[in-house]
C-alpha positions in Angstrom: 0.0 0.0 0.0 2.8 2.3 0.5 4.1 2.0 -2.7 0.4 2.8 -4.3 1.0 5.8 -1.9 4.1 7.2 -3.0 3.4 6.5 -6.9 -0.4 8.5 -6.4 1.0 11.2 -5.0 3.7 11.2 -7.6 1.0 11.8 -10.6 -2.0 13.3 -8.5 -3.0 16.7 -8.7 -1.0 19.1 -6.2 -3.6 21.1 -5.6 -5.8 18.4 -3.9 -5.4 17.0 -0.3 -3.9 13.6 0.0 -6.4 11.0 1.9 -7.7 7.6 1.5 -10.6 9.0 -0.5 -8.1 10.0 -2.7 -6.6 7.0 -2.8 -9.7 5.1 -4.1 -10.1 8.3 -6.3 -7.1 7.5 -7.9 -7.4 3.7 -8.4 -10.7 4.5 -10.2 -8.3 6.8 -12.2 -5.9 4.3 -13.1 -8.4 1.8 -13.8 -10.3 4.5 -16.8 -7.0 5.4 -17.9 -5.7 1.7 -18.8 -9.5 0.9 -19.8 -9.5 3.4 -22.6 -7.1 1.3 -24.7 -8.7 -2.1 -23.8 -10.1 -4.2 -26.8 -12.7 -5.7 -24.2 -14.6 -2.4 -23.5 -16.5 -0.9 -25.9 -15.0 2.3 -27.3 -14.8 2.4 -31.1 -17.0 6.1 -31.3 -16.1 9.3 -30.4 -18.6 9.6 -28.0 -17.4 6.7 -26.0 -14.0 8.0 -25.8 -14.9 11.9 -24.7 -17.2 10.3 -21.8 -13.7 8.5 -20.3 -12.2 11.6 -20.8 -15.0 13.2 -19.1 -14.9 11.1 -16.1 -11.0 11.3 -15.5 -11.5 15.1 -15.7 -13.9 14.7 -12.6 -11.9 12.5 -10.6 -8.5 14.6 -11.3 -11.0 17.7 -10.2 -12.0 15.8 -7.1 -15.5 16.6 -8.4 -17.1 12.5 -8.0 -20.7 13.6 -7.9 -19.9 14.5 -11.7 -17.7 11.4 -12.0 -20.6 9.5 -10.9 -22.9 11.3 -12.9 -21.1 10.5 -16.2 -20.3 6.7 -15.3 -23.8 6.1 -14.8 -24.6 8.1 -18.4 -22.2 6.1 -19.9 -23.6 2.8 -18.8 -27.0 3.8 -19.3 -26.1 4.8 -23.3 -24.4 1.6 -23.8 -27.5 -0.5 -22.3 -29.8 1.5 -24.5 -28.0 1.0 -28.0 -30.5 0.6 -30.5 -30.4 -2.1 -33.1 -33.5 -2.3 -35.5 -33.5 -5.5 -37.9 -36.2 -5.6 -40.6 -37.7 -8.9 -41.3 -39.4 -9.2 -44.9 -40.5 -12.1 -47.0 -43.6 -13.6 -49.6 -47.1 -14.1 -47.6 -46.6 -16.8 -45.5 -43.0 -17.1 -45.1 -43.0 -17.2 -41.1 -42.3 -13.7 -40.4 -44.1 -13.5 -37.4 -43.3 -16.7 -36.0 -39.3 -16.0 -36.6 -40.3 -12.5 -34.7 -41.7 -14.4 -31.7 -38.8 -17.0 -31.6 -36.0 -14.7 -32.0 -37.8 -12.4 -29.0 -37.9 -15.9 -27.2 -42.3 -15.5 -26.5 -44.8 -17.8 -27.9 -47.3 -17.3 -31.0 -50.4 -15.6 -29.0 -48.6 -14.3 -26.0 -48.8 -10.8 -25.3 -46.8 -8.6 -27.5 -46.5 -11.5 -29.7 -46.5 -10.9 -34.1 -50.3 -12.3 -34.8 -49.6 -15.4 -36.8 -52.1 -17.2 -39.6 -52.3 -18.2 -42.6 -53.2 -14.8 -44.5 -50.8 -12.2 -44.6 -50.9 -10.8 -41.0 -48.1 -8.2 -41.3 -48.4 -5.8 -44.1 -47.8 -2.4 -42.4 -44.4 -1.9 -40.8 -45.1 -2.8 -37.3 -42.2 -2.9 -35.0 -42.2 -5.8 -32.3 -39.9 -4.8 -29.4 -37.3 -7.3 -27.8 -39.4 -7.3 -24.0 -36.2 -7.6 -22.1 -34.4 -5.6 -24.5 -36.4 -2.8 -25.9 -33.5 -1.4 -27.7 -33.5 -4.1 -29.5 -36.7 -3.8 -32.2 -37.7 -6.5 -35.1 -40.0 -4.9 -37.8 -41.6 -6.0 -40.7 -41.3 -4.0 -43.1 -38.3 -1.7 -45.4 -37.3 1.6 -43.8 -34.1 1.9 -42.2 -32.6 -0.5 -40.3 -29.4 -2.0 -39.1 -29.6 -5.0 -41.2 -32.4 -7.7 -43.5 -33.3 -11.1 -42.6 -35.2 -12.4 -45.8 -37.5 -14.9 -45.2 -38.9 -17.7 -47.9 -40.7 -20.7 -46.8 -39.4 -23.1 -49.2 -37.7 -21.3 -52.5 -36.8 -17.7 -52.7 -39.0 -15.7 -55.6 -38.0 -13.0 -57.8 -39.7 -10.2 -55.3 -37.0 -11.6 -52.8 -34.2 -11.0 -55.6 -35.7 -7.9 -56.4 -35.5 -6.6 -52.3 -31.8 -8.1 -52.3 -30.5 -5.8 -54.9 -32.6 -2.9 -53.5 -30.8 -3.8 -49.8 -27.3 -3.9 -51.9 -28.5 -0.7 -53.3 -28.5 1.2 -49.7 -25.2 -0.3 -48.4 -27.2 -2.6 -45.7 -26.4 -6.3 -45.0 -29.2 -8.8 -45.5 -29.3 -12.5 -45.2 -31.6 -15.1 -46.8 -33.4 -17.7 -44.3 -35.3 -20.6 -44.9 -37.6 -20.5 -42.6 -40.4 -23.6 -42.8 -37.6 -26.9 -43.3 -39.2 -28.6 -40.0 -40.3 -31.5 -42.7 -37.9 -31.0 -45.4 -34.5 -31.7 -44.8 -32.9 -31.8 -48.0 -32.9 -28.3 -48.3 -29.7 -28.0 -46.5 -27.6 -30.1 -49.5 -30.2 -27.3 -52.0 -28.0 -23.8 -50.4 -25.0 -26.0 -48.7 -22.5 -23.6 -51.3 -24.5 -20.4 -50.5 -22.6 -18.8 -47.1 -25.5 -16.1 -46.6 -28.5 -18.9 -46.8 -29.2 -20.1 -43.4 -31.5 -22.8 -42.9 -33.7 -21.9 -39.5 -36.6 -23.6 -37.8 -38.5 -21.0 -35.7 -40.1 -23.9 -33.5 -36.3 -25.6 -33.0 -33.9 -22.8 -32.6 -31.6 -25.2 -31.6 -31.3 -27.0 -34.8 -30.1 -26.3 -38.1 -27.9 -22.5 -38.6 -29.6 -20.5 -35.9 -26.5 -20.4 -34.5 -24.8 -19.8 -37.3 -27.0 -17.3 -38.3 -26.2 -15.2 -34.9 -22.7 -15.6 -35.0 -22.9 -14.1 -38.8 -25.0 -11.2 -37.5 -22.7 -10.3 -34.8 -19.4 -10.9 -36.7 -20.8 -8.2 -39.2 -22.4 -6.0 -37.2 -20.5 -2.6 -36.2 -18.9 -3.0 -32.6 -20.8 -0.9 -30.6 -24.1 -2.9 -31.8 -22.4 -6.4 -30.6 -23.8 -6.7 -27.1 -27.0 -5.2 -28.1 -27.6 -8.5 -30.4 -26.0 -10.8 -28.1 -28.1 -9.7 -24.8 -31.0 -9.9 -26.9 -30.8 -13.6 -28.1 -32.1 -17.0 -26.9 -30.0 -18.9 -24.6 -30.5 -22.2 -27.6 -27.1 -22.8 -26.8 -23.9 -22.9 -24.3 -21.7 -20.9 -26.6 -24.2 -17.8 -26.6 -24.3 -17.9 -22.7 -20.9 -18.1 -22.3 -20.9 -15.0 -25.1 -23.1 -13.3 -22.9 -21.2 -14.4 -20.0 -17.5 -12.8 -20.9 -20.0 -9.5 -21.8 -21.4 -8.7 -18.4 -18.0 -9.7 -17.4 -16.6 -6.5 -19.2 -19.1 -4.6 -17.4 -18.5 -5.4 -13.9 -15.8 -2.7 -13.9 -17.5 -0.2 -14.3 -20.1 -0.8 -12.0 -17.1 -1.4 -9.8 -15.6 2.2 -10.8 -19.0 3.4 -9.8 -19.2 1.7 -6.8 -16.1 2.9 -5.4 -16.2 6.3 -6.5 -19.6 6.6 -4.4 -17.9 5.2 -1.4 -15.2 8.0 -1.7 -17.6 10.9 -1.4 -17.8 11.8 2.0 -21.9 11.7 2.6 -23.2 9.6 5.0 -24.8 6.7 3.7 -23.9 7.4 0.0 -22.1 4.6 -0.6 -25.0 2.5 0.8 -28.1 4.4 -1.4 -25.8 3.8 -4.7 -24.6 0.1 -4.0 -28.2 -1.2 -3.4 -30.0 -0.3 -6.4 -27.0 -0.7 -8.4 -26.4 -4.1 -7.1 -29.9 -5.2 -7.5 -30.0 -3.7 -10.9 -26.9 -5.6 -12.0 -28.4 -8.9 -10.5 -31.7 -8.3 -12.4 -29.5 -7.8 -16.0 -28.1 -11.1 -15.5 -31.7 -12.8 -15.0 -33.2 -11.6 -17.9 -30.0 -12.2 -19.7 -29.5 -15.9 -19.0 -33.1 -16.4 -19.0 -33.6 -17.2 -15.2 -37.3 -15.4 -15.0 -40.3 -17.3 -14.7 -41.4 -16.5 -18.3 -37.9 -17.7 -20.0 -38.0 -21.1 -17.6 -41.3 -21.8 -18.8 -40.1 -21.6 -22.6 -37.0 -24.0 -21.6 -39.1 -26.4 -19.6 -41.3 -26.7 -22.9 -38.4 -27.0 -25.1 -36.3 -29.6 -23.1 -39.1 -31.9 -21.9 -37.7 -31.2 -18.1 -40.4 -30.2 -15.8 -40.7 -26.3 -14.4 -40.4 -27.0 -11.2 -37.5 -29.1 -11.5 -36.0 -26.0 -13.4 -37.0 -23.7 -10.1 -35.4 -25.9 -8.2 -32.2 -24.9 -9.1 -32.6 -21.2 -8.7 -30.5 -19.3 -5.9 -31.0 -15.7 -5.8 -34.1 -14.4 -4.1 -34.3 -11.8 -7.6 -34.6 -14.8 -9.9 -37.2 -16.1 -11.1 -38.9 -17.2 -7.2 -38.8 -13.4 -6.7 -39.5 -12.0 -10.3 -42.6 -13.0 -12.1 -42.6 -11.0 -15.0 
């Protein structure tokens, strides 16, 4: 510790009285100062990197309400990233019923895409992620971030047509074959075709849903990843442990704001920030992983294994025991 000392002193502001607030001041410090260069935090706009700067000016100023202030903005912006995918495709194609699987609800649950066999989704309707409501699916051609084109079995010249129109604006878009649950030789049909994906909205778990995912998220600009990634199903362990080494990148600055709230000399601070913040935290990772009752109820239908075997296995009082939305 006396080492930390002597080197803290060395580079901290003259001006400002030495003390053990400082000190945590300054770890904070070192921590945003290494960050900025990390590969693991998120920081490839402008933005990104003037809010850092920001919040090192506040805690070189010893000013951490504004420190505070601008940790928290900067968390909040990156939790609220929008990412808007348009899903198109012939009449009864499966739009809607790759909208509800992708959100992870059921056809006919609230805020589901109506299903049928007419076509059900002719205006552009958007269909918010409900964990995630940055993240939006529409149906429909506006702007958006990038196109999943949907056929049932063969795609049409109106599907060609959209293709070139998507080229046309400089937007990704993908082709997925979306209604294979009965025909299996498609997959030998697009086998040479990297931007087909063969996906069966009633077994995500099957076929290239995960390839599809990875594809998106590869291609996608950096500062959209995490947006995509929170928002998917949990069909498989690579996309938890994705979403695992993700909320693991974020733990340091909760950490950062944590400490810095502990260094301001309030009584009971320290206390009124760590206990919604920790709580909040908690609540991310059960939506995330899909540990509310809603998401257990989907798995226990999936896997065959029974709910309440499922709830049995549950810790934390804000899972889903606790949280029944």
């Amino acid at each position: 510790m006396t080492v930390v000392h002597n080197i803290a002193k060395a580079v901290w502001p003259h001006h400002l009285i030495w003390s053990e607030c400082n000190l945590i001041i300054f770890l904070t410090f070192i921590f945003l100062y290494f960050t900025a260069g990390s590969s693991r935090i998120i920081m490839d706009t402008p933005h990104d990197c003037k809010s850092v700067e920001e919040i090192k000016d506040a805690l070189q100023n010893n000013n951490q309400a504004l420190a505070i202030a601008k940790i928290q903005e900067y968390l909040d912006r990156q939790n609220n990233i929008p990412l808007n995918i348009a899903i198109t495709g012939e009449t009864g194609s499966g739009k809607s019923t790759f909208i509800n699987a992708f959100r992870g609800i059921k056809d006919g649950d609230a805020g589901a895409a109506p299903t049928g066999v007419r076509e059900t989704t002719k205006k552009p309707t958007p269909y918010p992620h409900p964990n995630y409501p940055n993240v939006t699916l529409d149906v429909g051609f506006e702007k958006f971030d990038f196109f999943i084109i949907l056929s049932d079995t063969r795609f049409r010249e109106n599907d060609v047509k959209l293709a070139r129109e998507v080229q046309r604006m400089k937007k990704k878009f993908y082709f997925v074959r979306s209604k294979i649950d009965n025909d299996y030789e498609l997959r030998n049909a697009v086998r040479g075709s990297p931007q087909v994906f063969l996906v069966s909205s009633f077994e995500l778990h099957l076929h290239d849903f995960s390839l599809l995912t990875e594809t998106l998220e590869r291609e996608l600009p950096e500062h959209k990843r995490n947006a995509l990634l929170f928002a998917m199903p949990n069909i498989s362990q690579q996309i938890i442990n994705k979403k695992k080494e993700a909320f693991q990148a974020k733990i340091k600055w909760y950490a950062s704001l944590s400490a810095v709230g502990a260094a301001v000399p309030v009584p009971g601070l320290s206390i009124a920030v760590d206990a919604p913040l920790l709580a909040g935290v908690v609540t991310q990772y059960v939506f995330g992983f899909g540990l509310d009752r809603p998401s257990l109820k989907r798995l226990a239908e999936i896997t065959g294994v029974p709910f309440d075997d499922l709830m049995t296995v549950i810790i934390s009082p804000l899972a889903a025991r606790k949280n029944n939305r």
